[in-house]
C-alpha positions in Angstrom: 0.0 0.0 0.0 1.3 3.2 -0.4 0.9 6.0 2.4 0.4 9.3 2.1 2.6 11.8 4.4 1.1 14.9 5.6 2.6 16.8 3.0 2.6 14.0 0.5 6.0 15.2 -0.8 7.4 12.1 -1.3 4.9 9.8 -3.1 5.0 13.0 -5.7 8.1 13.0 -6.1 8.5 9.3 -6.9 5.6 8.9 -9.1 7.2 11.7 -11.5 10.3 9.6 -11.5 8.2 6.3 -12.0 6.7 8.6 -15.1 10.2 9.6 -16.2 11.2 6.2 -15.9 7.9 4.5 -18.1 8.5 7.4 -21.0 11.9 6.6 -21.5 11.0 2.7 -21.7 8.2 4.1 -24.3 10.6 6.2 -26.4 13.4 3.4 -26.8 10.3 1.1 -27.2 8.8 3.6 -30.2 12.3 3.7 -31.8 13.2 0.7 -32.2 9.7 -0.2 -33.8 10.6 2.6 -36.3 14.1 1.2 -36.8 12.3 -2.1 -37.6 9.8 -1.0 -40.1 12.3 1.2 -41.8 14.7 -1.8 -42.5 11.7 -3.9 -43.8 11.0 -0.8 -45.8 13.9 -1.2 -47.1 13.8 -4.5 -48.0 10.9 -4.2 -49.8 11.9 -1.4 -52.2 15.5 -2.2 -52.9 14.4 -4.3 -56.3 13.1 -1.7 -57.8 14.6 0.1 -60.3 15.1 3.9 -60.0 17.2 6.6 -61.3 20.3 7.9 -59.6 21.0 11.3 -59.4 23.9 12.3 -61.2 26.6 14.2 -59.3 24.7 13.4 -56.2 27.3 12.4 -53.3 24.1 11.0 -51.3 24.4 7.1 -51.7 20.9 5.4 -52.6 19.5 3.0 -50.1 19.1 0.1 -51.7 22.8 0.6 -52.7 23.4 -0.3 -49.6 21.9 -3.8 -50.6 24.3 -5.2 -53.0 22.4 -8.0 -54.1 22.8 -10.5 -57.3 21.6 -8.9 -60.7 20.0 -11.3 -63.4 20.1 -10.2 -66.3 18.4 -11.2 -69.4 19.5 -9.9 -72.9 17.5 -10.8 -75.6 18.3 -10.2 -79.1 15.5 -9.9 -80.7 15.1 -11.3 -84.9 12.2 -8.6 -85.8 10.0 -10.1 -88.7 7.6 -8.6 -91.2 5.3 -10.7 -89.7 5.4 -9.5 -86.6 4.1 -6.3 -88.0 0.4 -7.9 -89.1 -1.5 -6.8 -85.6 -0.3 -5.6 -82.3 -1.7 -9.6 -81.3 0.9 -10.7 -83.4 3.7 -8.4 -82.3 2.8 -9.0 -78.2 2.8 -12.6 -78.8 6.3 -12.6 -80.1 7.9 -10.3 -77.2 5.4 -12.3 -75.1 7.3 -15.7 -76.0 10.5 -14.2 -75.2 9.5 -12.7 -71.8 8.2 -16.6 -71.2 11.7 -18.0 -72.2 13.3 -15.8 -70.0 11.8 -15.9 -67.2 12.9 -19.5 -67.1 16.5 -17.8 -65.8 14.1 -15.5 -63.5 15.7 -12.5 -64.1 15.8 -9.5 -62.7 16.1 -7.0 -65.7 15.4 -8.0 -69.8 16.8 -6.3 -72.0 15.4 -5.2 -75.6 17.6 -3.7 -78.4 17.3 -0.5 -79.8 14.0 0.1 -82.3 12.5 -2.6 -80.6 9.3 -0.5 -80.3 9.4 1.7 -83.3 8.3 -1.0 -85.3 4.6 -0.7 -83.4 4.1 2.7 -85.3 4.1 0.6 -88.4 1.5 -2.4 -87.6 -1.5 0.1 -88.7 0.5 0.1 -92.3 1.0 -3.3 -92.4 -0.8 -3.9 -95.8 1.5 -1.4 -97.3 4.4 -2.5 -96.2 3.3 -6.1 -97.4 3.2 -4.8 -101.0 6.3 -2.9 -101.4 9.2 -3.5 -102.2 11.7 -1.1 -100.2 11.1 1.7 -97.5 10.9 4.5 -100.6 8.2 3.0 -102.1 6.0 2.0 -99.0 6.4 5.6 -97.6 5.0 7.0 -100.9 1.9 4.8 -100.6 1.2 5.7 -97.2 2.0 9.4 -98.3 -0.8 8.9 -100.8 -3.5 7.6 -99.1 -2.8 10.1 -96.0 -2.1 13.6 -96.9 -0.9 14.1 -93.3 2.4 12.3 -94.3 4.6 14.0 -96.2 7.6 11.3 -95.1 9.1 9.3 -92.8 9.3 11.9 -90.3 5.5 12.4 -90.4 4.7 9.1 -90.0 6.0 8.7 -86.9 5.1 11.6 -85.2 1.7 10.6 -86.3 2.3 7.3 -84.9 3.9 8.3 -81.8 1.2 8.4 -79.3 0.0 4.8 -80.8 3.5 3.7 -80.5 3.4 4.6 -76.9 0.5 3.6 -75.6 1.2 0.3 -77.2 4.3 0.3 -75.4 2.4 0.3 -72.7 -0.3 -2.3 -73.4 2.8 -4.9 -74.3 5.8 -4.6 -72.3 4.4 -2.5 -68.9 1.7 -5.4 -68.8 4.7 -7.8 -69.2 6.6 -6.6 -66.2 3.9 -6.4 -63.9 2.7 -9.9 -64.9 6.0 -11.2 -64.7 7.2 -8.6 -61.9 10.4 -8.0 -63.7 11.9 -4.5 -64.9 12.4 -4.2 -68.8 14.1 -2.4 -70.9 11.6 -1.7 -74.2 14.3 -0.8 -76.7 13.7 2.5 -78.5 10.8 4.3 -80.4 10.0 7.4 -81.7 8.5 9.9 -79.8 7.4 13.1 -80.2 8.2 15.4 -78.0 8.2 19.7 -77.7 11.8 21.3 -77.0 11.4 24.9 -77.1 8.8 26.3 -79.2 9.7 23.2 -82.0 7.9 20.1 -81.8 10.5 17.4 -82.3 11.3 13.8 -82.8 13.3 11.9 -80.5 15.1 8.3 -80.6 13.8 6.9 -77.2 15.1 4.0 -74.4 12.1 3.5 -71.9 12.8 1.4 -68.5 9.9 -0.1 -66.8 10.1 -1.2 -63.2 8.9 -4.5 -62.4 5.2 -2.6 -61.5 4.7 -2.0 -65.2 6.0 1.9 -64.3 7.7 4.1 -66.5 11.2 4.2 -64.0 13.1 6.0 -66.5 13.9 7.4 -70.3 16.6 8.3 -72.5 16.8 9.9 -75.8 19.7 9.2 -78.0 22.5 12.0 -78.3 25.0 11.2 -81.1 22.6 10.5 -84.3 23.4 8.5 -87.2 22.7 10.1 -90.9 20.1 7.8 -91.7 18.4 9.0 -88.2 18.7 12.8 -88.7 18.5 13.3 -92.8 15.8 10.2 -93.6 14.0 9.8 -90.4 14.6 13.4 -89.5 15.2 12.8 -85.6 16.3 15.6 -83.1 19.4 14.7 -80.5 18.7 14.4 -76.7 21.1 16.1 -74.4 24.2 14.4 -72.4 23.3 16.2 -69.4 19.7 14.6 -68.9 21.1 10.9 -69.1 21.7 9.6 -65.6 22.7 6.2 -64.0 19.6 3.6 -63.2 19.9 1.3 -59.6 18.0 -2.0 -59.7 19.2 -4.4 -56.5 21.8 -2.2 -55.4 24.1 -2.0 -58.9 24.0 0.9 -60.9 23.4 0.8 -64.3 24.1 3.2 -67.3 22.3 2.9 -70.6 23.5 4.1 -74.3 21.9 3.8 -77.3 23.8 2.3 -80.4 26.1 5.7 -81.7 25.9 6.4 -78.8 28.5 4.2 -76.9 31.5 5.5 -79.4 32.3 8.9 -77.7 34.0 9.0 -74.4 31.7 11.6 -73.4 29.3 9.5 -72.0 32.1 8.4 -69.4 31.3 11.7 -67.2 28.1 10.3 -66.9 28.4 6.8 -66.2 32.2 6.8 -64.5 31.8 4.3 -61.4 28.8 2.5 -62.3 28.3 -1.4 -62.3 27.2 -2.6 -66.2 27.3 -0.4 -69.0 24.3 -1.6 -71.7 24.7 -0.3 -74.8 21.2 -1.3 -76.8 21.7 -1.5 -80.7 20.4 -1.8 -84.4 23.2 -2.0 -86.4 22.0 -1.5 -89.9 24.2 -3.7 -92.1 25.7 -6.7 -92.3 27.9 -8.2 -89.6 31.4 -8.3 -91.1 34.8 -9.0 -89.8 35.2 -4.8 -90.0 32.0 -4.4 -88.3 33.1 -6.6 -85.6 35.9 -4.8 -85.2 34.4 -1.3 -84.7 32.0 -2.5 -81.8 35.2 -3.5 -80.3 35.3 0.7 -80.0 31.8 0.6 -78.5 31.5 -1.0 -75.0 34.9 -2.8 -74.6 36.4 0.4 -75.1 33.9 2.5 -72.7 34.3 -0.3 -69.4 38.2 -0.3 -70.2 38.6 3.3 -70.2 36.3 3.6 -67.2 37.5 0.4 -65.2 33.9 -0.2 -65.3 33.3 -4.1 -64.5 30.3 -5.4 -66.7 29.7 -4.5 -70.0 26.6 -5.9 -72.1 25.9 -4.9 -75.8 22.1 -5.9 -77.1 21.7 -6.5 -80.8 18.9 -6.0 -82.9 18.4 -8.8 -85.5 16.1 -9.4 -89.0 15.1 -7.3 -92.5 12.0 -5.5 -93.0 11.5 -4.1 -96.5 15.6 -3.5 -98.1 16.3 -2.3 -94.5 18.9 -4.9 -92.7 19.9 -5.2 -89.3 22.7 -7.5 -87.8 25.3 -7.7 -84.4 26.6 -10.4 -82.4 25.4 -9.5 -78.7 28.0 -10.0 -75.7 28.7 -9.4 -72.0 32.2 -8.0 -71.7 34.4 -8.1 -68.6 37.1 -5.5 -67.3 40.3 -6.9 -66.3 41.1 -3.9 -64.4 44.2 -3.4 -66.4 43.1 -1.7 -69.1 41.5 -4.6 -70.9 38.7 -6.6 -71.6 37.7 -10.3 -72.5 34.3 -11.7 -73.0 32.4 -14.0 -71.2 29.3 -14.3 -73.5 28.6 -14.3 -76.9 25.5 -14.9 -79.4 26.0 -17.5 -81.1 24.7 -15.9 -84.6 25.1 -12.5 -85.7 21.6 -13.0 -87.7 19.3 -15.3 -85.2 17.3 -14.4 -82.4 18.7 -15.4 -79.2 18.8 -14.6 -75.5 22.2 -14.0 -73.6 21.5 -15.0 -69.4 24.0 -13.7 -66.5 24.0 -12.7 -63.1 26.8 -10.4 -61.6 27.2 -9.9 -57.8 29.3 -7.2 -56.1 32.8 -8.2 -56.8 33.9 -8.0 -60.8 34.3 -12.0 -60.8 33.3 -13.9 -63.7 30.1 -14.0 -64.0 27.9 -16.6 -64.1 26.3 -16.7 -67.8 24.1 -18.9 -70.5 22.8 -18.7 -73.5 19.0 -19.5 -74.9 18.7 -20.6 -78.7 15.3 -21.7 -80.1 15.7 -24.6 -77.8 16.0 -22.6 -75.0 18.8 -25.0 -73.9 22.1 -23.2 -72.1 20.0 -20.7 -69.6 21.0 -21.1 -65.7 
């Protein structure tokens, strides 16, 4: 029992220290359920992908949770077929979503134009009918007055492109809860009081978001004098994180000038997504040497992985040998995987962890034999 004194002095006095006592215990208590729930938190969000903040000396959280990074490359054979319906052109990125997931990755990887193609699938009976690129654009010029030339066409198409885009590969991710990268298309965008057209890389997180873009910098002529496309700026690019690694995209051209190193010096895997738009020769082979072997040697960068696009459509060609390239860290580089066909479709399989080991790596053909 507790007694009361005349002046009741001391029972005060010891129930404001009992007090004191009880919201200390509730304060360490409250903290430590905060400290909890932020660490699951963090759990939770580190395999989403996000963009890093150039020049930022802040270090993202889920950097701080290096984990293994699966990575699917898939280089796509594009087919005039593939052009009849947007059915038709799902189904084939679809299948190759399917056969990738068999590694269960953590990113896939589409070369460059992947998507442009869907701005042609509501011309596909044109297309069927002529015989190059010059003739079908002056049949679709003729029937729609709103289409002067290539240009035209796809700024027309652009908003179909894009919400196509979205219909195929951000319903892929968040069925298959993986992050893709869609390749490129065409989209229109306004840059000053000009309304331009811009070579596009789109990222989607594995919730089917939009995590990041990327327009190309360093045009080709067949971009900028047929196709009539505007350059992005250096200075917009930025380094992606996806389970703690920090990736840097370039787009084809792109990944020849040693600019891009100021943007990408220190990450983990450089991807450089192409469409190389003639045949694969021993030259050729030669000057991608130039491309990302050259970028991750120069920047000590570990990984290295090039994406090719594959196929014909009309007289236009496209051929490349994808690869995953490692740094020594003396200057040099080997690789660790290789397509087996410069001409085929095929899908590349690796996963990198922290270190710059070897990595471990596969390979899908048809068969879909060689993944890990």
């Amino acid at each position: 029992m507790l007694f009361l004194d005349s002046s009741g002095a001391f029972p005060y006095a010891w129930a404001r220290s009992e007090m004191r006592k009880k919201s200390k215990r509730r304060r360490s208590t409250a903290c430590l359920h905060i400290l909890i729930f932020a660490f699951f938190i963090c759990i939770a969000v580190a395999p989403n992908v996000c963009a890093q903040e150039h020049g930022s000396d802040q270090v993202n959280a889920a950097a701080e949770l290096f984990q293994t990074l699966r990575v699917a490359a898939v280089q796509l054979q594009i087919r005039q077929a593939d052009l009849r319906s947007f059915s038709d052109f799902r189904a084939h990125i679809e299948t190759l979503v399917r056969r990738s997931m068999v590694f269960n990755p953590d990113l896939i990887v589409f070369p460059e134009y992947t998507s442009v193609f869907l701005a042609l699938i509501p011309h596909y009976d044109v297309i069927r009918v002529s015989k190059d690129a010059e003739e079908g654009i002056a049949r679709i010029s003729d029937r729609d007055p709103l289409i002067e030339g290539f240009r035209e066409l796809f700024l027309v198409n652009s908003g179909l492109a894009e919400r196509a885009m979205e219909e195929v590969f951000a319903t892929l991710a968040r069925q298959y809860q993986v992050a893709v990268v869609a390749g490129t298309y065409f989209a229109w965008t306004r840059q000053g009081q000009e309304i331009s057209l811009v070579n596009r890389a789109v990222v989607y997180d594995q919730d089917g978001r939009i995590a990041y873009t990327q327009d190309k910098v360093y045009l080709t002529p067949f971009e900028e004098q047929l196709l009539g496309i505007s350059p992005g700026l250096l200075n917009q690019a930025k380094p992606i994180v996806l389970k703690g690694h920090q990736i840097g995209i370039t787009i084809c051209r792109d990944t020849f000038f040693p600019a891009w190193l100021k943007v990408y010096s220190g990450v983990d895997l450089w991807i450089d997504i192409k469409a190389n738009g003639t045949a694969f020769t021993q030259e050729e082979r030669q000057r991608f040497l130039r491309a990302v072997p050259a970028r991750i040697s120069e920047g000590d960068i570990p990984y290295g992985l090039t994406v090719c696009l594959t196929g014909s459509l009309l007289d236009l060609l496209w051929e490349g040998e994808s690869s995953l390239a490692v740094s020594d860290g003396e200057g040099g580089t080997r690789f660790v995987e290789k397509a087996s066909s410069s001409t085929e479709e095929e899908i590349l399989f690796f996963s990198i962890g922290k270190s710059a080991d070897t990595p471990e790596g596969g390979k899908s053909a048809d068969t879909m034999e060689g993944g890990k």
